[in-house]
N, C-alpha and C positions, 0 to 999 in steps of 0.2 A: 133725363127727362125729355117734353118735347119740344122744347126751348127754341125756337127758330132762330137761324144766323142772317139779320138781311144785308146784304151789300152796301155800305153807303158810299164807297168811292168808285170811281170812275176811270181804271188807268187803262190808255188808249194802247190799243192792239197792235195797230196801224200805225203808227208816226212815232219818231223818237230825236230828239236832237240828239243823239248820241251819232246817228246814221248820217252820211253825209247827205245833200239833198241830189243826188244823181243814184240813191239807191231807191228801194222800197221794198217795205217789209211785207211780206204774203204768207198767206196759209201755208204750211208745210203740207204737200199732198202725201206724205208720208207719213201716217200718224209715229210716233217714238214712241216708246212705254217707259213713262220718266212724268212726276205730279206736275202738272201745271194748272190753269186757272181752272176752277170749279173740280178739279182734282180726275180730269178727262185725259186725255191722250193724245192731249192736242198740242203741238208744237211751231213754231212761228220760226223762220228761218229767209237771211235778208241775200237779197237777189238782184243785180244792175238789172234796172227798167230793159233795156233787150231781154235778159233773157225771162224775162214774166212774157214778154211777147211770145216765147216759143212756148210756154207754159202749158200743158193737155190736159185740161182738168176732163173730170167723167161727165161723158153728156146724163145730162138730168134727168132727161124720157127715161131711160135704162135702168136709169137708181129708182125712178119712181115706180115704173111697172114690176121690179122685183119686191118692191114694199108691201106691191098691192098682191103679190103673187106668197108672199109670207117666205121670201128667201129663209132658208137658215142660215146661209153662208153673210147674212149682212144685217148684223149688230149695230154697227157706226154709220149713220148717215150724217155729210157733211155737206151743205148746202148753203153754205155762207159767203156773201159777197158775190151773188152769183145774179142779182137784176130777176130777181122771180118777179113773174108776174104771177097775178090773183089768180087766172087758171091754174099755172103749176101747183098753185100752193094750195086752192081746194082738190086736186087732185091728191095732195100730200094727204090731206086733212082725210079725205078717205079710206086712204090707203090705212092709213091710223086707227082707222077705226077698227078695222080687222087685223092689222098684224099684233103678231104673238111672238116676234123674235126682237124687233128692235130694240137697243138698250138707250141708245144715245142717238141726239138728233141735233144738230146745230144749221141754223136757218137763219142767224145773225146778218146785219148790214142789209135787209132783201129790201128796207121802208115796206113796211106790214099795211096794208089798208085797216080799216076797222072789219070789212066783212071778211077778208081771209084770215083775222085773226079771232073772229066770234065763230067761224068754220073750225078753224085747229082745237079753238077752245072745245068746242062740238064734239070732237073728235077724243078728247082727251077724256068724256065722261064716261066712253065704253075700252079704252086701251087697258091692260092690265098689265103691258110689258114695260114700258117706257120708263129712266129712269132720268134721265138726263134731257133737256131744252132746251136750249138757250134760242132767244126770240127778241133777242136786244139789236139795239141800234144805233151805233157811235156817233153817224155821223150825221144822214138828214133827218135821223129819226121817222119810229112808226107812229100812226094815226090811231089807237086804240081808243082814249077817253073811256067815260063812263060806259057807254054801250060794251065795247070789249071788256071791262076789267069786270063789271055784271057777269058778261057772258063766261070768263072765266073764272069766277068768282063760284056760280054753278059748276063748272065743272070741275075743282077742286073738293066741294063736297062728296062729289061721288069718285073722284079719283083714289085710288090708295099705294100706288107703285110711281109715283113722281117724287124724288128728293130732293134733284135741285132743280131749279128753274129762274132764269136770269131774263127780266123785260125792263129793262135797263132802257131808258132816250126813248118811251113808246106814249109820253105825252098823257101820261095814267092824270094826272091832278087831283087835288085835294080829294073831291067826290068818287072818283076812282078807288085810289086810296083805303077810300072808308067801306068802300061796295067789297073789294077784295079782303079788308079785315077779317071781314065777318065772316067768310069761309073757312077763317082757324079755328073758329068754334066748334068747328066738323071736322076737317081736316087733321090728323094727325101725324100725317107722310113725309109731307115735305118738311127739309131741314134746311137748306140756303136757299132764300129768295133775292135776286138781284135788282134793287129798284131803285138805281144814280138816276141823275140826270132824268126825273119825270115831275118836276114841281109841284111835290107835295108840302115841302115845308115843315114846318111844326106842327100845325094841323095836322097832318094827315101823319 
């Protein structure tokens, strides 16, 4: 059926009392081919604080103008924990609009404004490739509220190539909530929604 899976827990990426506290846990710039969360290719792998210092992640300008350029060679864009500001991310939001290769997109940890996230949502009404989101936020969380979860609440109507999608700590609330229900009514695509930590409650 089209039974929706939503997320209701919350287990952190980032921190582990298992790790000592002179470690820390970071994105594996190597994606593995091996399930992990939201069943992506994403792996986590733990590193002494020096050598994240030496760490080279991919400058952002480069990943983003190949976006907008409809790379074929770039499926997985991973842009999480990376301090985006609202320019990067409406330039994301456009690039979006026209590419037709991207599969998977991770922009996790960036704290989302409401207007680059009513932009991405924008963005997601004309995508047809996109299958994978994650737009969550562990730690100081995003600003979305009612205005975003509207705004994406529309663009799920007309989405139909999004299956999972994780806004996990993005501050949605009860009226959020209820704004984004309603888009199941249309919506038949997505199948894991991720929505810890946005105090909805039982109401929502």
């Amino acid at each position: 059926g089209n039974t929706k899976q939503t997320l209701r827990t919350n287990q952190p990426l980032l921190c582990s009392s298992a790790f000592p506290k002179e470690k820390l846990l970071v994105p594996c710039v190597v994606k593995k081919e091996r399930e992990s969360r939201f069943s992506t290719r994403r792996s986590f792998v733990c590193f002494q604080v020096s050598d994240c210092m030496e760490l080279q992640l991919p400058e952002i300008g480069p990943l983003i103008q190949r976006a907008h350029r409809n790379d074929p060679t770039l499926a997985d864009l991973d842009l999480s924990l990376r301090d985006l500001e609202d320019e990067i991310l409406h330039e994301l939001a456009a690039a979006l609009k026209e590419n037709t290769i991207l599969k998977f997109v991770d922009i996790c940890d960036n704290e989302i404004s409401t207007e680059a996230f009513v932009a991405l949502a924008d963005a997601l009404k004309n995508n047809r490739a996109l299958s994978v989101l994650d737009m969550s936020n562990r730690f100081e969380g995003n600003h979305i509220g009612v205005v975003g979860a509207a705004a994406l609440a529309d663009a799920l109507r007309a989405n139909r190539s999004l299956t999972i999608l994780d806004i996990s700590g993005s501050d949605l609330g009860v009226d959020g909530a209820v704004a984004l229900a309603n888009a199941f009514e249309v919506n038949t695509a997505l199948t894991t929604l991720g929505l810890a930590s946005n105090s909805i409650g039982t109401a929502g």
